[in-house]
N, CA, C and O atoms as CSV, one atom per row, in Angstrom:
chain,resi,resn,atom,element,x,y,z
A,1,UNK,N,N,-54.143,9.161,5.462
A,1,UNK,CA,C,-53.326,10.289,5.038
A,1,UNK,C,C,-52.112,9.758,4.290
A,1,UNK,O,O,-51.143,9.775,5.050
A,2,UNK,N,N,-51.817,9.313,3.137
A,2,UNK,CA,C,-50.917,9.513,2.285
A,2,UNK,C,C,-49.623,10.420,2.160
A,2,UNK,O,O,-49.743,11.438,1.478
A,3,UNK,N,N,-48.568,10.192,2.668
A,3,UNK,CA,C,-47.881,10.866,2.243
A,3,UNK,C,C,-46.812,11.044,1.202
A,3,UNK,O,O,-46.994,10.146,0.380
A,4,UNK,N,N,-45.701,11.836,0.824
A,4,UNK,CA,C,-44.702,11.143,0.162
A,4,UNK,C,C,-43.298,12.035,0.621
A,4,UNK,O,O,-43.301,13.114,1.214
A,5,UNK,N,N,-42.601,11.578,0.353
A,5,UNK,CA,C,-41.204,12.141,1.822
A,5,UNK,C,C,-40.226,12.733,0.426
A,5,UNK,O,O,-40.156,11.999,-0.560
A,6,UNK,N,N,-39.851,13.428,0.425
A,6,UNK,CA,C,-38.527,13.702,-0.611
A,6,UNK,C,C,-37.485,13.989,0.449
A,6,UNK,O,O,-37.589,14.749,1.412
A,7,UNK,N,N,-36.117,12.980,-0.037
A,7,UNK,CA,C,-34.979,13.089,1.091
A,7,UNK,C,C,-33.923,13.895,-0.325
A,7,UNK,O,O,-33.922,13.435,-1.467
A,8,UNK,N,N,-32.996,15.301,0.158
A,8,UNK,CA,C,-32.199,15.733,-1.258
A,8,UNK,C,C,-31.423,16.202,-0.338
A,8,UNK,O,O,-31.347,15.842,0.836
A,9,UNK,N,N,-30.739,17.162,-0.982
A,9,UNK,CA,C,-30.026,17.951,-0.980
A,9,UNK,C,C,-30.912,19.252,-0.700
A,9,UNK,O,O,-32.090,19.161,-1.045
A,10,UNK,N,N,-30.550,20.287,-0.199
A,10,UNK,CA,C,-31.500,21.622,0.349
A,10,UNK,C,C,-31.840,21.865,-1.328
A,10,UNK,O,O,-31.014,21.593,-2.199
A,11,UNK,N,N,-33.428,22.518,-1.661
A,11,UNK,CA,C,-33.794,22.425,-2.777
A,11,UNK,C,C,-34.779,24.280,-2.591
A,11,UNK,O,O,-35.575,24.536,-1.688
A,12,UNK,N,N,-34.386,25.206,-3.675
A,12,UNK,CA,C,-34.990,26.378,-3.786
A,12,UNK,C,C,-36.776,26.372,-3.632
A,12,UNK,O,O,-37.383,25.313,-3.789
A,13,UNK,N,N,-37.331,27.351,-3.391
A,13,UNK,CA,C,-38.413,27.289,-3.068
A,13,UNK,C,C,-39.201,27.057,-4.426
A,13,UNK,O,O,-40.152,26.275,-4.447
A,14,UNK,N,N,-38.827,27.689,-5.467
A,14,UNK,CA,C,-39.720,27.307,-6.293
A,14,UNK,C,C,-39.577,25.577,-7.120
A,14,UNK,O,O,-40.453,25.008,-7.770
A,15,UNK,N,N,-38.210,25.096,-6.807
A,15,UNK,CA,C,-38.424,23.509,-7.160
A,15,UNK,C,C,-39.249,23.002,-6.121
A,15,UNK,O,O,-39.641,21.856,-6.341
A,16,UNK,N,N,-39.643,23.529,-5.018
A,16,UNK,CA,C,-40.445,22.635,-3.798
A,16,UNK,C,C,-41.922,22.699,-4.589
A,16,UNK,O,O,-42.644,21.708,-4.698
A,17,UNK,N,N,-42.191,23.760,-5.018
A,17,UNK,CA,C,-43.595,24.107,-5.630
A,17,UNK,C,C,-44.063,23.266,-6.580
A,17,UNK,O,O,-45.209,22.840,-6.722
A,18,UNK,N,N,-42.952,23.029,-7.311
A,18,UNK,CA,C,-42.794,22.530,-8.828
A,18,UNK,C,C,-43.415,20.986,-8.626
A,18,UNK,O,O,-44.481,20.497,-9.002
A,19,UNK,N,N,-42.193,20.382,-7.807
A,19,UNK,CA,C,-42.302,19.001,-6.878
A,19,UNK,C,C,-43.948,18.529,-6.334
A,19,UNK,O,O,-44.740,17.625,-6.598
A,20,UNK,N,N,-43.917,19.339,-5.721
A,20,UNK,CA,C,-45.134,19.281,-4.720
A,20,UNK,C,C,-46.082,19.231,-5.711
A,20,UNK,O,O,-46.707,18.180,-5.572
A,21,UNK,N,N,-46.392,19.718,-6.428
A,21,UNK,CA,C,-48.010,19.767,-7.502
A,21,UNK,C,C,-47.792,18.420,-8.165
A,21,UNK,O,O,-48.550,17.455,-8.065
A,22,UNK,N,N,-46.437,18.485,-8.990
A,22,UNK,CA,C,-46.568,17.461,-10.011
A,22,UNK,C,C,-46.749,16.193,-8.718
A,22,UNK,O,O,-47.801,15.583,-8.907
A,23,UNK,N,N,-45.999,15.692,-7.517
A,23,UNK,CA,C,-45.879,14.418,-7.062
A,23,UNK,C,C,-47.891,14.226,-6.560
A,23,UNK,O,O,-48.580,13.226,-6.761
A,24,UNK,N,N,-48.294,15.421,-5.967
A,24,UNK,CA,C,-49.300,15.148,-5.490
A,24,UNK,C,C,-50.491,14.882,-6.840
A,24,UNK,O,O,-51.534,14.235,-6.735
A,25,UNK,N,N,-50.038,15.505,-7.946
A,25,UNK,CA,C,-50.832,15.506,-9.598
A,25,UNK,C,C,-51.032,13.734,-9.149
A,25,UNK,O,O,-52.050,13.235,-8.669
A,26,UNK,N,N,-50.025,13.184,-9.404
A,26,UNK,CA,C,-49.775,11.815,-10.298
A,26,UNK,C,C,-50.090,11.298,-9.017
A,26,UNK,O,O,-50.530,10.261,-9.512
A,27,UNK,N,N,-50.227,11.140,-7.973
A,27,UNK,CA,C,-50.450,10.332,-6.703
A,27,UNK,C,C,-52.087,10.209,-6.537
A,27,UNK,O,O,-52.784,9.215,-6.338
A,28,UNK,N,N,-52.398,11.464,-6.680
A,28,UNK,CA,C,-53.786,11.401,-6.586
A,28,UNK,C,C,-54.918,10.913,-7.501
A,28,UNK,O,O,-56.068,10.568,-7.233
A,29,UNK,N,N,-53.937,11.020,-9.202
A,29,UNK,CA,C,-54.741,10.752,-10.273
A,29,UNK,C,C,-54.628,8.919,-10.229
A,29,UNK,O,O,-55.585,8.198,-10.512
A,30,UNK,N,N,-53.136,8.357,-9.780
A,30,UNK,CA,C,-53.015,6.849,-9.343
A,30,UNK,C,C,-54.171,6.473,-8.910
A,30,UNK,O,O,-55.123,5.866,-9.401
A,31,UNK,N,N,-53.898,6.995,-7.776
A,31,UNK,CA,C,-54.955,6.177,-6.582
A,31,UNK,C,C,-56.291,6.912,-6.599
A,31,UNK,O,O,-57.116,6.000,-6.670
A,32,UNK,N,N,-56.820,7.848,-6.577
A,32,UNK,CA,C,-58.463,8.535,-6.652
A,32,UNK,C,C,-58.526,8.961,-5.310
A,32,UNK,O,O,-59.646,9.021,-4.802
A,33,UNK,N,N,-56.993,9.440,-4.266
A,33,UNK,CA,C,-56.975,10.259,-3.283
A,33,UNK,C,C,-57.181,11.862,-3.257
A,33,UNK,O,O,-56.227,12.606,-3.481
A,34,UNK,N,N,-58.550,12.387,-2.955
A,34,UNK,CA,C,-58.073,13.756,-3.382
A,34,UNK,C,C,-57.071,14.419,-3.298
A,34,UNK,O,O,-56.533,14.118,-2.233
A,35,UNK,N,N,-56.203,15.552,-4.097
A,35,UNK,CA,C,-55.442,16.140,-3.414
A,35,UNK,C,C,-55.431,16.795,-1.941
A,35,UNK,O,O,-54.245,16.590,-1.683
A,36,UNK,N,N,-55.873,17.356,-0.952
A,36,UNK,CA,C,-56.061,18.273,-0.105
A,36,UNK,C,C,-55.807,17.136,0.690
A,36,UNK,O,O,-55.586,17.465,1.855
A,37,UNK,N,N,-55.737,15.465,0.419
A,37,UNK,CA,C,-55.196,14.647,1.582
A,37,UNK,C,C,-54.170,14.157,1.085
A,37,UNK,O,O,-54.333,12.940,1.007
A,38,UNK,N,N,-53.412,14.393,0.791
A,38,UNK,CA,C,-51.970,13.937,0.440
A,38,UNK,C,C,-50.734,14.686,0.266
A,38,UNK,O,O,-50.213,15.258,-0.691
A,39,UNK,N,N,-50.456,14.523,1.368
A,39,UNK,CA,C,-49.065,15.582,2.186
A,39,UNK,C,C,-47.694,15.219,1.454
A,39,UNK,O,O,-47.253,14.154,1.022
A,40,UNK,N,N,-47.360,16.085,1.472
A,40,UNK,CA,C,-45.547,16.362,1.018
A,40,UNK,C,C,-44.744,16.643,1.920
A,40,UNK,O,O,-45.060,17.464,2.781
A,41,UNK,N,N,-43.536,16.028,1.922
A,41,UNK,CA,C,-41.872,16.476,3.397
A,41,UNK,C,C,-41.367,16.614,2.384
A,41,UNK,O,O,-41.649,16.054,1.325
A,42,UNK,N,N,-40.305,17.619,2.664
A,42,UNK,CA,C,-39.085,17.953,1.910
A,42,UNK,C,C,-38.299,17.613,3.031
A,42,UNK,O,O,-38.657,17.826,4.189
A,43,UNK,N,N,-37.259,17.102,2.711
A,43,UNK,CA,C,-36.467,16.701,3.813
A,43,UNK,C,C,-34.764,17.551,3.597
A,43,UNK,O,O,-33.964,16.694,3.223
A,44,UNK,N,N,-34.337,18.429,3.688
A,44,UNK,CA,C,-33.232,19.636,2.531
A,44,UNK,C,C,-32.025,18.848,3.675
A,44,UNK,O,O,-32.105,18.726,4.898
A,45,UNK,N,N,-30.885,18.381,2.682
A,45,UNK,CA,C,-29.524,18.561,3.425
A,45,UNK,C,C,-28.634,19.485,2.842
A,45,UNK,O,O,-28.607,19.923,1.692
A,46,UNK,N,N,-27.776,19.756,3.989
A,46,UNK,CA,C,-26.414,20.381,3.960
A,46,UNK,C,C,-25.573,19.721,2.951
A,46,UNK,O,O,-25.475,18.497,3.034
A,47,UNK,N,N,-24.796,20.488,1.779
A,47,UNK,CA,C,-24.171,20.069,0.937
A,47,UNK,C,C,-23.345,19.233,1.684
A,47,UNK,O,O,-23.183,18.111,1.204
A,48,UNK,N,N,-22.420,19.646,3.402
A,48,UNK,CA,C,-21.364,18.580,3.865
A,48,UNK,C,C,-22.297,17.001,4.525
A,48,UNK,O,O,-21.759,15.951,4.875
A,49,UNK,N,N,-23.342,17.223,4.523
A,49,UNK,CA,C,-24.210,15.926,5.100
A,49,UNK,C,C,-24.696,14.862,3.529
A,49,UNK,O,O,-25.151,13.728,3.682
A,50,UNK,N,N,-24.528,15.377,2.364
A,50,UNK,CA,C,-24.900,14.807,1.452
A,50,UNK,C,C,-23.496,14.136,0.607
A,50,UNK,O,O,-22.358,14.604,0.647
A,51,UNK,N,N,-23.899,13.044,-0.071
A,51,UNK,CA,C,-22.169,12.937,-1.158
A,51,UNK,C,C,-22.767,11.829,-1.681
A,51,UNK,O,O,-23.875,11.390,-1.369
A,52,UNK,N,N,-21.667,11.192,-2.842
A,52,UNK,CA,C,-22.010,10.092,-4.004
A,52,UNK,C,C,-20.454,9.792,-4.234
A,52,UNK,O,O,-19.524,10.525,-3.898
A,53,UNK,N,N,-20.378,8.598,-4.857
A,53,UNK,CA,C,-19.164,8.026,-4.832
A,53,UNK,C,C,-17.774,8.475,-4.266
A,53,UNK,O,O,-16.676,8.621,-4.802
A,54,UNK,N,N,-18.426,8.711,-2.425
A,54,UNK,CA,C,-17.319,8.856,-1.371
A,54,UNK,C,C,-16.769,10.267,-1.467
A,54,UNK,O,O,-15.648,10.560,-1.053
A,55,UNK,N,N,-17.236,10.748,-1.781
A,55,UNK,CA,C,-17.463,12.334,-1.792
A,55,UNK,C,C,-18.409,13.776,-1.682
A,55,UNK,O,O,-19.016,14.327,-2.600
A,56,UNK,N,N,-18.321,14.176,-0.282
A,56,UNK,CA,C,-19.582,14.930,-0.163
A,56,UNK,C,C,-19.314,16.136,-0.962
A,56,UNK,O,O,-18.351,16.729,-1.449
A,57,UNK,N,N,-20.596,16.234,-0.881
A,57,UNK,CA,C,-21.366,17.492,-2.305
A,57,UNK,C,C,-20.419,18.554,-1.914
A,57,UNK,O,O,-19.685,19.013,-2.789
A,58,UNK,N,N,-20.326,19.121,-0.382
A,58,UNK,CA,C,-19.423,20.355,-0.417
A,58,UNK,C,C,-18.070,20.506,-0.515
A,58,UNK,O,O,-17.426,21.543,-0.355
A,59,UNK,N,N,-17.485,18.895,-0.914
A,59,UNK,CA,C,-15.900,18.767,-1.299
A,59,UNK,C,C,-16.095,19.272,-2.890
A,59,UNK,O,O,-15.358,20.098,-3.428
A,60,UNK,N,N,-17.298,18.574,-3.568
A,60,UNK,CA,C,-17.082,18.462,-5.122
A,60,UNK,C,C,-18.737,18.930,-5.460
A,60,UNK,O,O,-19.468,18.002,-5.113
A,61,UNK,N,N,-19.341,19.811,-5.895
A,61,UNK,CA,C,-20.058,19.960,-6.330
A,61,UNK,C,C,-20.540,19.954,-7.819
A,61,UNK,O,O,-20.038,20.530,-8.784
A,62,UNK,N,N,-21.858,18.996,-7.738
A,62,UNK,CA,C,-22.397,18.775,-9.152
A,62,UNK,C,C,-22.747,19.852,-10.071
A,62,UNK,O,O,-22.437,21.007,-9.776
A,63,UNK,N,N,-23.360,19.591,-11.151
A,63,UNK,CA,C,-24.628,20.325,-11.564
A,63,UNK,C,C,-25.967,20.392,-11.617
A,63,UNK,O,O,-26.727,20.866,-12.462
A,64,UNK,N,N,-26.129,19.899,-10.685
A,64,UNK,CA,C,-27.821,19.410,-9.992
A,64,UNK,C,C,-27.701,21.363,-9.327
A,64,UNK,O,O,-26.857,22.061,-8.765
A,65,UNK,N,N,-29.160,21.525,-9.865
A,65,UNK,CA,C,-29.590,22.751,-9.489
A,65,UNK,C,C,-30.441,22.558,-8.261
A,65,UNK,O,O,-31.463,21.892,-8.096
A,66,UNK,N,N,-29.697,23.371,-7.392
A,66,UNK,CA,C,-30.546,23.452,-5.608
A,66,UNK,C,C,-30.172,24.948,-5.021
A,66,UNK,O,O,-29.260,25.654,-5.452
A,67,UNK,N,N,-30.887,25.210,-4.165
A,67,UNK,CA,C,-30.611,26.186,-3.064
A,67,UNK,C,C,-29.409,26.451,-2.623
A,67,UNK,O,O,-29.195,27.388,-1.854
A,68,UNK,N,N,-28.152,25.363,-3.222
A,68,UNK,CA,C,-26.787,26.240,-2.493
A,68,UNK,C,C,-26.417,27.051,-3.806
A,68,UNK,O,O,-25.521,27.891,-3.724
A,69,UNK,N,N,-27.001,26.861,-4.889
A,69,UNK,CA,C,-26.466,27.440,-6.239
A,69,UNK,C,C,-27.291,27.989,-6.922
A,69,UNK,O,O,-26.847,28.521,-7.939
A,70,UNK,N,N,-28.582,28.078,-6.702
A,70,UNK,CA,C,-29.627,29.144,-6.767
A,70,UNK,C,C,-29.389,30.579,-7.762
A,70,UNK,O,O,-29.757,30.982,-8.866
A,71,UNK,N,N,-28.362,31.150,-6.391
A,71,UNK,CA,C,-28.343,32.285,-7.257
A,71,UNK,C,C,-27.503,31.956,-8.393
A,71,UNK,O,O,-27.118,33.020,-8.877
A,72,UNK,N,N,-27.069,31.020,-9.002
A,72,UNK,CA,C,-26.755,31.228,-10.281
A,72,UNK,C,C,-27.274,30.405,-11.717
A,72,UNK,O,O,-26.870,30.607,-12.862
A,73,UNK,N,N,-28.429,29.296,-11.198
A,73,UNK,CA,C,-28.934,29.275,-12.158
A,73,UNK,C,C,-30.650,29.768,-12.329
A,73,UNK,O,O,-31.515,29.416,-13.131
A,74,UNK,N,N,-30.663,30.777,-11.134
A,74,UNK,CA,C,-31.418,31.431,-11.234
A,74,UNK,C,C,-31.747,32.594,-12.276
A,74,UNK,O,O,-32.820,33.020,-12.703
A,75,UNK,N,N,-30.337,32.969,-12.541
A,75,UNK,CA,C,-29.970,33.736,-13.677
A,75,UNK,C,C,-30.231,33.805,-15.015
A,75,UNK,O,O,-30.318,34.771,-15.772
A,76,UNK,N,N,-30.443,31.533,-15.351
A,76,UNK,CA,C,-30.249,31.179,-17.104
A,76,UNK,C,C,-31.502,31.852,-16.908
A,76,UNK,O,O,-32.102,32.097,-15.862
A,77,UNK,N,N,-31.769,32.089,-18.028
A,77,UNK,CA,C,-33.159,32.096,-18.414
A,77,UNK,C,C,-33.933,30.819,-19.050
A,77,UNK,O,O,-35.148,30.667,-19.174
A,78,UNK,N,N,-33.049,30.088,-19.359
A,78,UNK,CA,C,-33.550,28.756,-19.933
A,78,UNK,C,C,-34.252,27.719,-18.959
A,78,UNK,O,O,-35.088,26.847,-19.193
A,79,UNK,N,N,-33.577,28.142,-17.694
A,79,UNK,CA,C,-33.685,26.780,-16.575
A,79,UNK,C,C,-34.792,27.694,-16.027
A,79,UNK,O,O,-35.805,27.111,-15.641
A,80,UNK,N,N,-34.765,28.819,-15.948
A,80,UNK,CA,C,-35.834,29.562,-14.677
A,80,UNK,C,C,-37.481,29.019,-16.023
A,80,UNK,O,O,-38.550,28.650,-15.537
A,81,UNK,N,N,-37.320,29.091,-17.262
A,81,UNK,CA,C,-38.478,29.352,-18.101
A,81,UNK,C,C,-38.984,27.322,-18.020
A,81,UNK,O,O,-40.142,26.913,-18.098
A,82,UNK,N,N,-38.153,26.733,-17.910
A,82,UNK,CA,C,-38.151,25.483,-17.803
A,82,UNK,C,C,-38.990,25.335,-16.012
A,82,UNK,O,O,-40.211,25.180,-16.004
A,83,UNK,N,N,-38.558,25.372,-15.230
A,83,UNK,CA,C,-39.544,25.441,-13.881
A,83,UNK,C,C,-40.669,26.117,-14.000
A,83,UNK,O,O,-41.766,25.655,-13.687
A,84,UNK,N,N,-40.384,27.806,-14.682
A,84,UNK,CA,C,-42.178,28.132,-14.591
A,84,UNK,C,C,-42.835,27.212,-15.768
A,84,UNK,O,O,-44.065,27.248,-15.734
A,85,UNK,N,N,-42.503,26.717,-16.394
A,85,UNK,CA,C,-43.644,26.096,-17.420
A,85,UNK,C,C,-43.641,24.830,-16.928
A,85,UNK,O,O,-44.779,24.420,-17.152
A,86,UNK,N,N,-42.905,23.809,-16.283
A,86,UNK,CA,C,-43.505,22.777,-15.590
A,86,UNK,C,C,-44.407,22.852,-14.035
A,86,UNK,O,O,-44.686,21.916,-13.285
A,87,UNK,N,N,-44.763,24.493,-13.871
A,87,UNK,CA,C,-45.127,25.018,-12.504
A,87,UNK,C,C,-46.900,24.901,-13.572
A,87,UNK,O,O,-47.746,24.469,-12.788
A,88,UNK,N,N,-47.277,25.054,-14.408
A,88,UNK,CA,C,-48.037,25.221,-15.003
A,88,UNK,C,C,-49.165,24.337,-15.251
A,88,UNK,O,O,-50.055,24.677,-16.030
């Protein structure tokens, strides 16, 4: 059983989708594992459990699109048309 672990930041449901096809696409086409055996973890943190150069995410937040900010780049239309066509 193959797996592959993603450790982030809490991530919206449809980047999990997105994730999940393409990592299991390219894992399976690597190695000649079917898909249906090769499992995915999302592993989602709390913006105050996550940080980068000594500063957690919920002191200073990026522009990395996730689940704490969702609802607003859920909105572009550029970024939402960009996930459904790499969902594809």
């Amino acid at each position: 059983m193959p797996a592959i672990k993603i450790n982030s930041i809490a991530l919206a449901e449809s980047q999990k989708k997105v994730l999940a096809k393409k990592y299991v696409e390219i894992f399976s086409e690597i190695t000649n594992v079917p898909k249906d055996r090769v499992y995915i973890f999302f592993d989602g943190y709390e913006l105050e459990d996550v940080g980068t150069a000594g500063i957690r995410f919920s002191e200073h937040q990026g522009k990395a699109w996730s689940k704490f900010n969702e609802d607003e780049w859920s909105k572009d239309p550029a970024i939402v048309e960009k996930i459904k066509k790499a969902m594809e």
